[in-house]
C-alpha positions in Angstrom: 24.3 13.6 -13.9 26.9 14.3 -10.9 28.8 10.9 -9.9 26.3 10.7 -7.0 24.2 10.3 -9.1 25.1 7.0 -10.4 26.6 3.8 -9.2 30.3 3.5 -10.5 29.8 0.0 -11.7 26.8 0.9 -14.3 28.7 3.9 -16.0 28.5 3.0 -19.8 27.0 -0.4 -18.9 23.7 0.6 -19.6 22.2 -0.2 -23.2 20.6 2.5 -24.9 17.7 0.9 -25.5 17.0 -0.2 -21.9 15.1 3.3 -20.2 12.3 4.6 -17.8 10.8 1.2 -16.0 13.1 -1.1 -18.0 16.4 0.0 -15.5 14.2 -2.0 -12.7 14.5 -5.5 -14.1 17.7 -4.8 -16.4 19.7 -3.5 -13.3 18.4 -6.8 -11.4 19.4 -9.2 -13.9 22.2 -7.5 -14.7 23.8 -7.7 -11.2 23.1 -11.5 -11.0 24.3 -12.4 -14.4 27.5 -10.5 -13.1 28.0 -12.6 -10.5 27.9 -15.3 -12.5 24.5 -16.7 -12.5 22.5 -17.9 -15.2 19.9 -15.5 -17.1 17.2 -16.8 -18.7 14.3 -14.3 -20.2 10.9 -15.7 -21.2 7.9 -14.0 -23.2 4.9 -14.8 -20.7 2.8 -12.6 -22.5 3.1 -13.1 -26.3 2.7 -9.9 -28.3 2.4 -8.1 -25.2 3.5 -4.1 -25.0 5.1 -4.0 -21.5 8.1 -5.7 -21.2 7.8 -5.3 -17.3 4.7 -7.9 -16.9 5.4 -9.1 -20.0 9.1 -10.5 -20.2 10.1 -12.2 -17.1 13.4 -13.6 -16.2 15.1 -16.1 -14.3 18.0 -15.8 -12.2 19.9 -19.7 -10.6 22.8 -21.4 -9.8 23.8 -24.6 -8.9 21.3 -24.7 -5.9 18.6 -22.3 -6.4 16.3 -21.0 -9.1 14.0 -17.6 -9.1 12.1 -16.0 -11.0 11.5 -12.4 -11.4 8.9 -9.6 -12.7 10.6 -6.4 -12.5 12.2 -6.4 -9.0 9.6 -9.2 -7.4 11.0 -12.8 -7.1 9.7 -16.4 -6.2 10.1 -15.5 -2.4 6.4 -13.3 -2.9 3.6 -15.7 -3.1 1.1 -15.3 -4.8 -1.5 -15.0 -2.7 0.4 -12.1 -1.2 0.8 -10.3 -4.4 -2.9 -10.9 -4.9 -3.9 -9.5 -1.5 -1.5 -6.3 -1.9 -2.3 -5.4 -5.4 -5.9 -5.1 -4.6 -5.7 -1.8 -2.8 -9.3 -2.0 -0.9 -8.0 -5.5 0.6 -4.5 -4.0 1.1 -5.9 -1.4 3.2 -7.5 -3.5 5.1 -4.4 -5.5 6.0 -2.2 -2.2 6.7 -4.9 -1.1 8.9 -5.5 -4.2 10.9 -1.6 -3.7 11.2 -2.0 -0.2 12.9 -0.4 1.5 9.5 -2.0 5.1 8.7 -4.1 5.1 5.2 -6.3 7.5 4.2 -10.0 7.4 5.1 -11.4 5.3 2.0 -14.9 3.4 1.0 -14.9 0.9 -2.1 -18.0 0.2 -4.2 -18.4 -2.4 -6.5 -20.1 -1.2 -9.9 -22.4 -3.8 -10.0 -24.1 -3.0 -6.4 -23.9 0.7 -6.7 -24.6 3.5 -9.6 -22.8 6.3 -10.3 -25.0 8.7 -8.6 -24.9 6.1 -5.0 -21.0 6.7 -5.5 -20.9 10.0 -5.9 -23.1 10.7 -2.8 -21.3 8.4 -0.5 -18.2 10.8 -1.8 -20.0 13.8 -1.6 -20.7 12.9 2.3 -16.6 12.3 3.0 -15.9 16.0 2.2 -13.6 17.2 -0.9 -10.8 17.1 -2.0 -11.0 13.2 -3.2 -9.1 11.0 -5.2 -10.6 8.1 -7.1 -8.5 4.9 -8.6 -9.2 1.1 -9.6 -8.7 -1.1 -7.0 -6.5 -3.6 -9.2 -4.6 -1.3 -11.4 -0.8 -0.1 -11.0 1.5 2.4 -12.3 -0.9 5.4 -11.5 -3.1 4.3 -14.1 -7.2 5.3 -13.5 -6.2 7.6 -10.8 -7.5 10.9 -10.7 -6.3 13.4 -7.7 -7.9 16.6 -6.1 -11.4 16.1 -7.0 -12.9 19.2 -5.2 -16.6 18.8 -6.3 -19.7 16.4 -7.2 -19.8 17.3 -10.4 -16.2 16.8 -11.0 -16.1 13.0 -9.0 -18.9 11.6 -11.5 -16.4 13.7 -14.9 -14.1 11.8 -13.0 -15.8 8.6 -12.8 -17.0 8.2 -16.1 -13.6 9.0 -17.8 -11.8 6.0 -15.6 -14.8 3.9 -16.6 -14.5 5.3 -20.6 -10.5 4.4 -20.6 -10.4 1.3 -18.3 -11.9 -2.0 -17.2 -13.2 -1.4 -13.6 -15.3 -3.3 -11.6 -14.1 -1.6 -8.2 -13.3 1.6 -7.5 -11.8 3.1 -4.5 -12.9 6.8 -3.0 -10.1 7.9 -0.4 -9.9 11.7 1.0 -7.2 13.6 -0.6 -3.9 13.9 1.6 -4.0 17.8 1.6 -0.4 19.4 0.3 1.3 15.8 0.6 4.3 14.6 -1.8 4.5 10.9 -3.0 7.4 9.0 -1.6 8.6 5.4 -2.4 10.1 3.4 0.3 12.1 0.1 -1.1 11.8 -2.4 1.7 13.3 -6.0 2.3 11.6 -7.6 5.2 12.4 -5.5 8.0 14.9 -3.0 6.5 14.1 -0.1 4.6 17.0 0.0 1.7 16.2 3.3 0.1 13.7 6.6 0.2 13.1 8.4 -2.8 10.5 11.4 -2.8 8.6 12.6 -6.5 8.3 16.4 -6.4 6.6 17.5 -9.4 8.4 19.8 -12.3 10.9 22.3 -10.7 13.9 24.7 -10.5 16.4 25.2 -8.3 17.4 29.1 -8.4 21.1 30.4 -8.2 20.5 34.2 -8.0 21.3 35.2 -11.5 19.2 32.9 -13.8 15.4 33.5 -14.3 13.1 30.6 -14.6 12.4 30.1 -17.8 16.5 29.8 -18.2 16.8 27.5 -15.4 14.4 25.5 -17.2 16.4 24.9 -20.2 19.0 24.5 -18.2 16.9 21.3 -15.8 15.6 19.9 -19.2 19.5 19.0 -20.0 20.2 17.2 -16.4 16.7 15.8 -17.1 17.7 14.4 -20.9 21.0 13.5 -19.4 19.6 10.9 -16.8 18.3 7.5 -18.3 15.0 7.5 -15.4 14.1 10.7 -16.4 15.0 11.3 -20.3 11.3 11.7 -20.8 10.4 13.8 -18.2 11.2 16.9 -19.5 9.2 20.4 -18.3 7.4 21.8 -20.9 6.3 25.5 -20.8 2.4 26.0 -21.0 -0.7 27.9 -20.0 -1.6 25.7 -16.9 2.2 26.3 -15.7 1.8 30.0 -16.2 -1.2 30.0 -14.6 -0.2 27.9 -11.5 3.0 30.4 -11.1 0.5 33.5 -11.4 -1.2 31.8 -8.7 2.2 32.1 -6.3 2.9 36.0 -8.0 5.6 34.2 -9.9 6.0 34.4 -13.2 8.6 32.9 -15.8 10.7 35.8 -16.0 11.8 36.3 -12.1 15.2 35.1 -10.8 15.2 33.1 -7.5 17.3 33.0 -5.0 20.8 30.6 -4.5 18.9 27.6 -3.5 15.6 27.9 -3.7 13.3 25.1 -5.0 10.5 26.8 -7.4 7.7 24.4 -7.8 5.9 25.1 -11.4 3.2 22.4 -11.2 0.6 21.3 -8.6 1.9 18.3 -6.5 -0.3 15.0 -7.6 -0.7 16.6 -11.3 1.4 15.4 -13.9 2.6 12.2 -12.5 4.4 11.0 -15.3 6.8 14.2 -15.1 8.2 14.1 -11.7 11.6 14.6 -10.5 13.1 11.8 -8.0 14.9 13.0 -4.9 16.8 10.3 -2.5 15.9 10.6 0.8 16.9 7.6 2.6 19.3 9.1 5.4 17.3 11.9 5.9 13.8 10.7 6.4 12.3 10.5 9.9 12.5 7.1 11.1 8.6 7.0 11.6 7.7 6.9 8.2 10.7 4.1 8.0 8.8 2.2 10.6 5.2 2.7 8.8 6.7 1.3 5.2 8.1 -1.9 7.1 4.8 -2.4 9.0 3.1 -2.1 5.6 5.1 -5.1 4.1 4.5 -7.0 7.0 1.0 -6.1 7.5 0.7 -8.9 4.4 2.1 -12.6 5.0 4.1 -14.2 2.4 5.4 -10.5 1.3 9.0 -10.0 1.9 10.0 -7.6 -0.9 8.5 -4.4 -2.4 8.0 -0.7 -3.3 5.6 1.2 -0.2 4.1 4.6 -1.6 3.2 7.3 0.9 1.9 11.0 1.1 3.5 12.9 3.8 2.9 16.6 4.0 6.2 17.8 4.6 5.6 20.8 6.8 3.5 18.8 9.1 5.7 15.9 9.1 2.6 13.8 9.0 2.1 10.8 6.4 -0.1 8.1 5.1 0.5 5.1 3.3 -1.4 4.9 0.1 -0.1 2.0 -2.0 1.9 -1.6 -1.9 4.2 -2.0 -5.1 5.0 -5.9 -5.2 7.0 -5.6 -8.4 8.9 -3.1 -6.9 10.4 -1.0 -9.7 13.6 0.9 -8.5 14.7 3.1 -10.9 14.4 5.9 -9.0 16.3 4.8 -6.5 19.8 3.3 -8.9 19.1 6.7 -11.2 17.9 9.0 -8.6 17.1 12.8 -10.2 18.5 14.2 -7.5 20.7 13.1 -4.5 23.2 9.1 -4.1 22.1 6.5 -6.0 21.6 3.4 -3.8 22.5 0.2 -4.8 19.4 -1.6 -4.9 20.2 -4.7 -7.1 22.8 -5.9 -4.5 20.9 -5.8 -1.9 18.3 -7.9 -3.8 20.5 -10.2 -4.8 22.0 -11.1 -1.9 18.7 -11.5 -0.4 17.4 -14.1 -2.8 21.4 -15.6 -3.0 23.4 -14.4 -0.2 26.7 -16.6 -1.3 27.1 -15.2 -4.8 29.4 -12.4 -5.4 30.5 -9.9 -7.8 32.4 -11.4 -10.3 32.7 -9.1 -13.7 32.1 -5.1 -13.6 33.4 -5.2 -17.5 30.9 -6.7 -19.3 27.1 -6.1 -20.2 24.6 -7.3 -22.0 22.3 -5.9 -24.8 18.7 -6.0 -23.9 17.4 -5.4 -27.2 18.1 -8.5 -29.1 15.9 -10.0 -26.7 12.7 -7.7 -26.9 12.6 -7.6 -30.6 13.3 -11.6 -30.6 9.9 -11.9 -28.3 7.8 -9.3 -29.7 8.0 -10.3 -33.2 7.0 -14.0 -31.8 10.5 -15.7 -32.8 10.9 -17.1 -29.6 9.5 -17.6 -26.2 12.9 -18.2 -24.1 16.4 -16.6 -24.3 19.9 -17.6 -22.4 22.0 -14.6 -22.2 25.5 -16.1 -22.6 28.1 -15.7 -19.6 30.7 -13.3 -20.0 34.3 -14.4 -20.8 35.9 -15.8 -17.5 39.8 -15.2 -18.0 42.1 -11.5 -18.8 40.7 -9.9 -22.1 42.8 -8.0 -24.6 41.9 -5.3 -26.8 43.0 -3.7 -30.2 41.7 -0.8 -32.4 42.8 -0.5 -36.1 42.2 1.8 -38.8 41.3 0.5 -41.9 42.1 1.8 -45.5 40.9 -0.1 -48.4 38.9 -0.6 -51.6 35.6 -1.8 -52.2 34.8 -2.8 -48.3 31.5 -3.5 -49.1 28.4 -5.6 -46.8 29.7 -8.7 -48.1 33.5 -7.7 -46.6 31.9 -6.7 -43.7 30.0 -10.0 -43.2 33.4 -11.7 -44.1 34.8 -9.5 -41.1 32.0 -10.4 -38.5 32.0 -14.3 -39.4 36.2 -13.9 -38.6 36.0 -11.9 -35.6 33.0 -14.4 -33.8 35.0 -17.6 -34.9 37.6 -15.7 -32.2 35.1 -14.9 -30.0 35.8 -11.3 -29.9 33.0 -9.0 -28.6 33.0 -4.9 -29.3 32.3 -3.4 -33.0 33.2 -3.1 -36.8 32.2 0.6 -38.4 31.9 1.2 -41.7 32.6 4.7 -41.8 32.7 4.8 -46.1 33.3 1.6 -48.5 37.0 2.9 -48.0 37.3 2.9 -44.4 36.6 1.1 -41.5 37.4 2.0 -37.5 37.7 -1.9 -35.4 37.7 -2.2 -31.8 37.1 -5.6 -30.7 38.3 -7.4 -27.3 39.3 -11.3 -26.6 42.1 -13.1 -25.6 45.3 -12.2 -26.5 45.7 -15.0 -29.2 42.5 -14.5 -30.5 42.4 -10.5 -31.0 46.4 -11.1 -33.0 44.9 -14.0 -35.2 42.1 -11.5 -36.2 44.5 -8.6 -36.9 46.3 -11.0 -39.2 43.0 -11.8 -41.0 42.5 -8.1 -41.1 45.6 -7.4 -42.9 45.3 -10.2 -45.1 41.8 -9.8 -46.0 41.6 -9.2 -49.4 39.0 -10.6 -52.0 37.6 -11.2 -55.6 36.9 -7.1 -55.5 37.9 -5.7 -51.8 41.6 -4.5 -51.5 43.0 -3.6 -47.9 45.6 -0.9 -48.6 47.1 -0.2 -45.0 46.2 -1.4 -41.4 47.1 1.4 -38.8 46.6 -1.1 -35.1 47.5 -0.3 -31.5 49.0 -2.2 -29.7 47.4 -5.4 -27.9 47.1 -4.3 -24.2 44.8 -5.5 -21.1 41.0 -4.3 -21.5 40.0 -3.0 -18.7 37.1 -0.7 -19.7 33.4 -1.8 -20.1 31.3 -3.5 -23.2 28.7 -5.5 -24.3 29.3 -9.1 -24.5 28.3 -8.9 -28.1 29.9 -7.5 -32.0 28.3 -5.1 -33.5 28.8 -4.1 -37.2 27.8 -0.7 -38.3 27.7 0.1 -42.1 27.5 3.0 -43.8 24.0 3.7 -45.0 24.9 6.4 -47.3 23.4 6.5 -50.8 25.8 5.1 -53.8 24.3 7.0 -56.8 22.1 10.3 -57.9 19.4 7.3 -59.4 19.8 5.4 -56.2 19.0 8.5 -54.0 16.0 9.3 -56.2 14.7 5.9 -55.7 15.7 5.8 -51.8 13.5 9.2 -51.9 10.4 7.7 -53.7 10.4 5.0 -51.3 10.7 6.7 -48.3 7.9 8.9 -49.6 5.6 5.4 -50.2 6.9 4.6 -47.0 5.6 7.6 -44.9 2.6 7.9 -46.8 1.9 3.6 -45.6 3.2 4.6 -42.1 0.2 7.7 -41.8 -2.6 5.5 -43.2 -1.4 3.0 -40.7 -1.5 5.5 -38.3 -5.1 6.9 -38.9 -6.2 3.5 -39.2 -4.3 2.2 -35.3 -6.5 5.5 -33.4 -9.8 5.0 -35.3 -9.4 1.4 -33.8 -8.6 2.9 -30.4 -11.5 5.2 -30.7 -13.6 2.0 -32.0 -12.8 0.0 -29.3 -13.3 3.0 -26.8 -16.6 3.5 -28.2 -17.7 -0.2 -27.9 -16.4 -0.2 -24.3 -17.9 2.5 -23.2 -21.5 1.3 -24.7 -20.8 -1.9 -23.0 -20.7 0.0 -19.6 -23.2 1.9 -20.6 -25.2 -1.7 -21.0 -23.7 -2.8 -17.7 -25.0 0.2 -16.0 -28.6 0.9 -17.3 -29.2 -3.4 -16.6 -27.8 -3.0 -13.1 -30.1 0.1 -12.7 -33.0 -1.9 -13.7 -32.5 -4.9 -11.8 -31.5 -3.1 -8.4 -35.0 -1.6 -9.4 -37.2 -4.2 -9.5 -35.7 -5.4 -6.4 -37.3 -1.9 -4.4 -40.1 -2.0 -2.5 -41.8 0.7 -4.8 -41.4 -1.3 -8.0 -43.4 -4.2 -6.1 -46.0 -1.9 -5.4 -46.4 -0.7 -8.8 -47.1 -4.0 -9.9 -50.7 -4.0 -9.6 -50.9 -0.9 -11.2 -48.7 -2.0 -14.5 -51.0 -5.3 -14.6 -54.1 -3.3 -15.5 -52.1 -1.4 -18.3 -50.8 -4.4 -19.7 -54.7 -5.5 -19.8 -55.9 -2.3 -21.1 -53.0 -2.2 -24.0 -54.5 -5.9 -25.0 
């Protein structure tokens, strides 16, 4: 990633466990907790899988208190949230407002089978684009439906994989790219556009080099670590479809495109646009916001076709997840936490760019059920110190370490202890200047019963000025100690692996069980909604007469 890329004050302050949608919410808490506000996490959905609706956090001082999913605070009601996450109602908001959406109907399962659907689709002209009126993240969505045959595929799928009772038919936005407008009342903060998998040609490299080379950048950047562009047959095919094919160089500058737009949503690339957007589409995403009372925040989605410079609004995003806005793909990051923050507490101020805070200890703490609220501890308010030593020794076993780590957080030092062999340790730890010499003296001094420090190489104690986390962390050697011990280590990871596939087998023949039983329930649903709307026709009371004298005859 180029410095653009990133905001100076999140270089190394990002944990490594904190990736994809997690940056939203870490980046937002994270910039009030640096300005000195107190973070609180809670588990509102015990044992659930998504920390983004499922771990919410708090952000107050001594006058105010908000809560937060993701990016969305105590300023959205919830009302409004309601209204705007059900798309069919949002729509009818945005329109009333005089905001473009696509031409749309929305049937309700239980007043319509799948065949009504598919006609009334079939009479709007292809290509469509079905999705779940109250789902989010992309999820039931299916783009470019082209025939009737493929809208009911497509139909039953989303009804196989999800729990509908809506569904929402809207004419496909014909060679349009998704774009993501971050608004805060009546400003638009930043514009980031998704263009699906892609090069960018320099004349000399063909594409299935510049590929390699995109999957590094892509690796390299925390938003899009995941993305990475596999080679396959549909991409081959899709480049045939252009006369391209992997082994052609193209030109300084130019952007090859090696998927369809709208396929693949989970592997686009982010591309900031806010300065360079027409101020049209600007206008549209604040008149979507507004278009719903009691909404002041959120993420607007669009499709504009970029040739025609003409655009639709397709989606309100109350949680507003920003990550491709502070860890753009491609162009400046903007710096959407601040603005956030000094929305929701416009007399708070950046404190401390030198400390962060791990995010994991958290997760696992709420996941595994051993607690249901978390204070992240403020950061150390006055000049820290730092020192690195190199340790020589004898026997610096676990218990030495613990020995170590009990010393170094009765000084309140932060940083880490590394084993790197039971003779040899590397210590960098941070803390006021009394504190980080007492613990050097403890170092050198710390012999026991059975460990032996032989020599202490330190640095000096100067002025820390880099970045950290506000925690210790002590990392031992897990090498084995013995050939019997190795053997043993190898049996059990063997048992291991062997308990980790059976629980594997056994976790997807549950998913395909519980597939199965829901889609036998729809099934159900369907065939009783069928046969009700049935005996409610005209030709089923005018059978009756006839059915009667059967029912007599059978007797």
């Amino acid at each position: 990633m180029t410095n653009k890329n990133q905001l100076p004050h999140l270089k190394n302050a990002l944990p490594k466990d904190v990736y994809n949608y997690q940056i939203s919410f870490y980046t937002v808490a994270l910039e009030g907790w640096r300005r000195g506000l107190k973070l609180k996490y809670y588990n509102s959905k015990r044992g659930g899988r998504v920390p983004s609706t499922s771990i919410t956090y708090s952000l107050s001082d001594d006058n105010d208190m908000h809560r937060f999913v993701c990016a969305r605070g105590t300023k959205s009601s919830k009302e409004a949230v309601s209204k705007a996450e059900n798309k069919s109602t949002a729509y009818e908001y945005m329109k009333k407002n005089g905001v473009p959406i696509p031409e749309s109907q929305t049937f309700k399962l239980a007043d319509y089978s799948i065949d009504e659907i598919c006609e009334a689709g079939d009479s709007m002209g292809y290509p469509l684009v079905i999705k779940p009126t109250d789902k989010g993240g992309g999820r039931g969505v299916v783009t470019h439906i082209t025939s009737k045959k493929m809208l009911k595929e497509s139909i039953l799928k989303v009804l196989d994989e999800f729990d509908v009772n809506t569904l929402l038919i809207e004419k496909y936005f014909e060679n349009g790219v998704d774009f993501r407008f971050y608004v805060i009342e009546d400003e638009v903060i930043a514009v980031t556009k998704s263009y699906s998998s892609n090069v960018i040609g320099d004349g000399e490299r063909t594409i299935r080099k510049l590929i390699e080379l995109r999957n590094i950048d892509i690796k390299n950047n925390v938003a899009t670590k995941n993305r990475t562009i596999n080679i396959d047959d549909e991409m081959i095919d899709f480049l045939k479809e252009k006369n391209i094919s992997l082994d052609d160089i193209p030109e300084q500058g130019e952007r090859v495109f090696l998927r369809k737009h709208g396929t693949h949503l989970g592997k686009r690339l982010s591309v900031e646009c806010t300065d360079t957007i027409d101020p049209k589409f600007k206008k549209y995403a604040v008149d979507a916001l507004n278009s719903i009372p009691g909404l002041p925040t959120g993420s607007i989605d669009m499709i504009i076709n970029e040739e025609k410079n003409d655009g639709v609004v397709n989606e309100i995003n109350t949680k507003g997840e920003i990550m491709m806005h502070v860890f753009p793909f491609e162009g400046k990051a903007i710096d959407v936490p601040k603005k956030l923050i000094d929305y929701y507490f416009p007399s708070s101020k950046k404190i401390n760019d030198n400390f962060y805070f791990e995010y994991k200890p958290v997760k696992d703490a709420f996941m595994s059920g051993y607690a249901d609220e978390m204070t992240i501890p403020m950061y150390p308010d006055k000049q820290q110190y730092k020192i690195q030593m190199k340790v020589k020794g004898k026997n610096l076993t676990s218990a030495y370490l613990r020995r170590l780590k009990k010393a170094a957080a009765k000084n309140h030092l932060k940083g880490f202890i590394k084993a790197e062999s039971r003779e040899a340790l590397e210590i960098n730890v941070i803390g006021s200047k009394s504190k980080v010499s007492d613990f050097k003296k403890y170092v050198e001094n710390s012999d026991g019963k059975k460990s032996k420090i032989y020599n202490v190489d330190a640095s000096e104690i100067s002025v820390f000025e880099g970045v950290s986390t506000i925690g210790l962390e002590v990392l031992e050697n897990d090498k084995p100690k013995a050939s019997n011990n190795r053997r043993q280590t190898n049996n059990t990871v063997s048992v291991n692996k062997k308990i980790d596939e059976l629980e594997a087998k056994i976790q997807e023949m549950s998913k395909e069980y519980e597939a199965e039983k829901k889609r036998l329930i729809k099934d159900k649903e369907s065939a009783e909604a069928e046969y009700n709307k049935m005996r409610k026709s005209t030709s089923w009371r005018l059978t009756r007469p006839i059915r009667r004298v059967k029912e007599i005859i059978k007797k």
